[in-house]
C-alpha positions, 0 to 999 in steps of 0.5 A, a space after each residue: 222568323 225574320 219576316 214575321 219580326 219585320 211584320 210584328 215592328 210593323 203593325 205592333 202598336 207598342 213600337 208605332 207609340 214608341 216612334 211617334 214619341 221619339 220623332 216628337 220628343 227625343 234630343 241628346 242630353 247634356 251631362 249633369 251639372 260636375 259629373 262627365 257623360 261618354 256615349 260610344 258610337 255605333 261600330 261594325 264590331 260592336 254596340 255602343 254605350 253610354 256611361 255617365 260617371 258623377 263627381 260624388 262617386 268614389 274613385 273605387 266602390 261607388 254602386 252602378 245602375 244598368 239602364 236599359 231604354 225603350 223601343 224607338 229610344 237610345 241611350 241619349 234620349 233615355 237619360 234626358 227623358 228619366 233625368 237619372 244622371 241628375 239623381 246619380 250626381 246626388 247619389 253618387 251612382 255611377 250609369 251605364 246605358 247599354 244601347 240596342 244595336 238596329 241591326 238586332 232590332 230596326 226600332 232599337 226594342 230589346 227582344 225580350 218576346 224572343 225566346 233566342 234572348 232569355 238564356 245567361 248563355 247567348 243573345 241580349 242578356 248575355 251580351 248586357 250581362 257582359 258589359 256590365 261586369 267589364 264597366 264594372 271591372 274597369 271602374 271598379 264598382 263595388 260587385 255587391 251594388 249592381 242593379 238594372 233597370 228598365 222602361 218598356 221593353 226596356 223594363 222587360 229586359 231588366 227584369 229577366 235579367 234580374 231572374 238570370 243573373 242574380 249573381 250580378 244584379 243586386 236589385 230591379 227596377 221595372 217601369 212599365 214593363 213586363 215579367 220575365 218570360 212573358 212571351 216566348 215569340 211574337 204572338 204571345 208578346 203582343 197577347 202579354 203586352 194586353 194583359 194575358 196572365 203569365 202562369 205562375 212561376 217560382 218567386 226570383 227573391 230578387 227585390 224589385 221596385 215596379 212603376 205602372 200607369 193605370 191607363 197605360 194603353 200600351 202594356 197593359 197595368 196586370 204587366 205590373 202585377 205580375 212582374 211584382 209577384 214574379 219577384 215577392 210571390 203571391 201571399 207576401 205580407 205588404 203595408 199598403 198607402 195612398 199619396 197624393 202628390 204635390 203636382 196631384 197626382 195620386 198614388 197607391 205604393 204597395 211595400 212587400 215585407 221579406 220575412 226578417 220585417 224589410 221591404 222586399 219590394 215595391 209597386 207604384 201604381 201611377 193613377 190616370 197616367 200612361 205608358 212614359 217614365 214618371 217623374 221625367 223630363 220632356 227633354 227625352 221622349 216618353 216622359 212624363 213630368 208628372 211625379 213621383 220622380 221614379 229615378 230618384 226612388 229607384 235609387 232610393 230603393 236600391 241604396 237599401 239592398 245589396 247582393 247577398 253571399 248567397 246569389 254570388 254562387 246561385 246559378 241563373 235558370 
């Protein structure tokens, strides 16, 4: 199994696109203007994190969001390049980065494709889900306002997370990522990251916000569908608009309506733009500075769901 990995880091295109990217693009972030950035080394004993806490977040209750990185990339680039520190400091959302260690992975990619890292009970998820509540428990975050969120593999993990842990996620987000158990070793992750269609599965109901390019040349768009239906399923009444941005960019925003009328979920299709982060700055690899800004509607999404009293005893798949 260990060589077939080295084999699929090796010649996967999705982790090449990821290296040139950060050789070209990535650079450590300054903090944003008032709020405080701590990124914890890499030990021997244990993977390190960043946390960017903003001066507008209350002391006690203040909402987090998990932002988990892509191949190639670590918790500095990845908050320079999506610009999410600058939208939590007028939210008032506090940020954890966890970061995947290169002993788990030499090219830093979540292992999403690896069928060891999609249980609550070991591997990835578990160890995210861990620190998330002990960030959480330390500062004091409010328990009903904790989302996750993704870009890549990144975006792979947030959503699977989503699925397992719903007693701790409220909300996702998933940008240019794939579905929850899209694969299930590497073969089948490289056939997901073309476009092969999931089978269908029971809709999550975890309300999720996706974004995806429409010439995404690494995960192939279909990716963003499915990730949407694994949260809505297939049939959920939707209202959908065309925008056109000021930068001119068009955009088709698809909202998924819940049964009480709210919006349940969202799919931003990015006309002609590819697999990086929108909205984002060049200051961090694989972003795209082209809008909308995808930090700023994620956490536009998430101020409006909170975890139900229902999912804080639903048991994770």
């Amino acid at each position: 199994m260990a060589s077939m990995q080295r084999d699929f880091l090796a010649f996967n295109p999705f982790v090449a696109w990821f290296d040139s990217a950060f050789e070209l693009g990535a650079s450590f972030i300054a903090p944003a203007p008032g709020g405080t950035s701590v990124f914890s080394p890499m030990t021997e004993r244990q993977d390190g994190h960043g946390l960017f806490v903003p001066t507008s977040a209350p002391r006690t209750g203040a909402p987090m969001v998990v932002m988990l990185h892509g191949a190639g990339q670590d918790p500095e680039d990845f908050a320079a390049g999506t610009a999410m520190n600058t939208a939590a400091e007028r939210d008032g959302f506090v940020i954890l980065y966890p970061a995947q260690s290169p002993r788990q992975n030499a090219h830093r990619c979540w292992n999403w494709f690896d069928v060891a890292h999609q249980t609550r009970a070991s591997g990835e998820p578990a160890r995210i889900a861990a620190l998330t509540l002990e960030v959480a428990r330390d500062r004091q975050i409010d328990p009903d306002r904790i989302y996750v969120a993704g870009l890549s593999a990144g975006g792979a993990m947030a959503a699977l997370l989503g699925e397992l842990f719903p007693d701790v996620f409220a909300a996702v987000g998933v940008h240019s990522g794939l579905p929850a158990r899209a694969a299930r070793d590497i073969s089948s992750g490289l056939a997901a990251m073309r476009g092969n269609a999931r089978a269908d599965v029971a809709p999550s109901r975890v309300p999720t916000i996706v974004f995806h390019g429409d010439k995404d040349m690494v995960v192939s768009p279909l990716n963003g569908v499915q990730v949407i239906e694994a949260s809505v399923g297939r049939g959920c009444a939707s209202k959908s608009v065309e925008q056109l941005g000021s930068d001119g960019r068009r955009v088709t925003r698809v909202d998924y309506l819940g049964t009480d009328g709210c919006v349940c979920g969202e799919h931003w299709t990015l006309h002609e733009a590819g697999h990086a982060w929108s909205g984002g700055d060049k200051a961090g690899s694989c972003a795209d500075p082209l809008g909308p800004a995808a930090s700023e509607e994620m956490l536009r999404f998430f101020r409006s769901h909170r975890r139900t009293r229902a999912r804080r005893v639903r048991a994770g798949r």
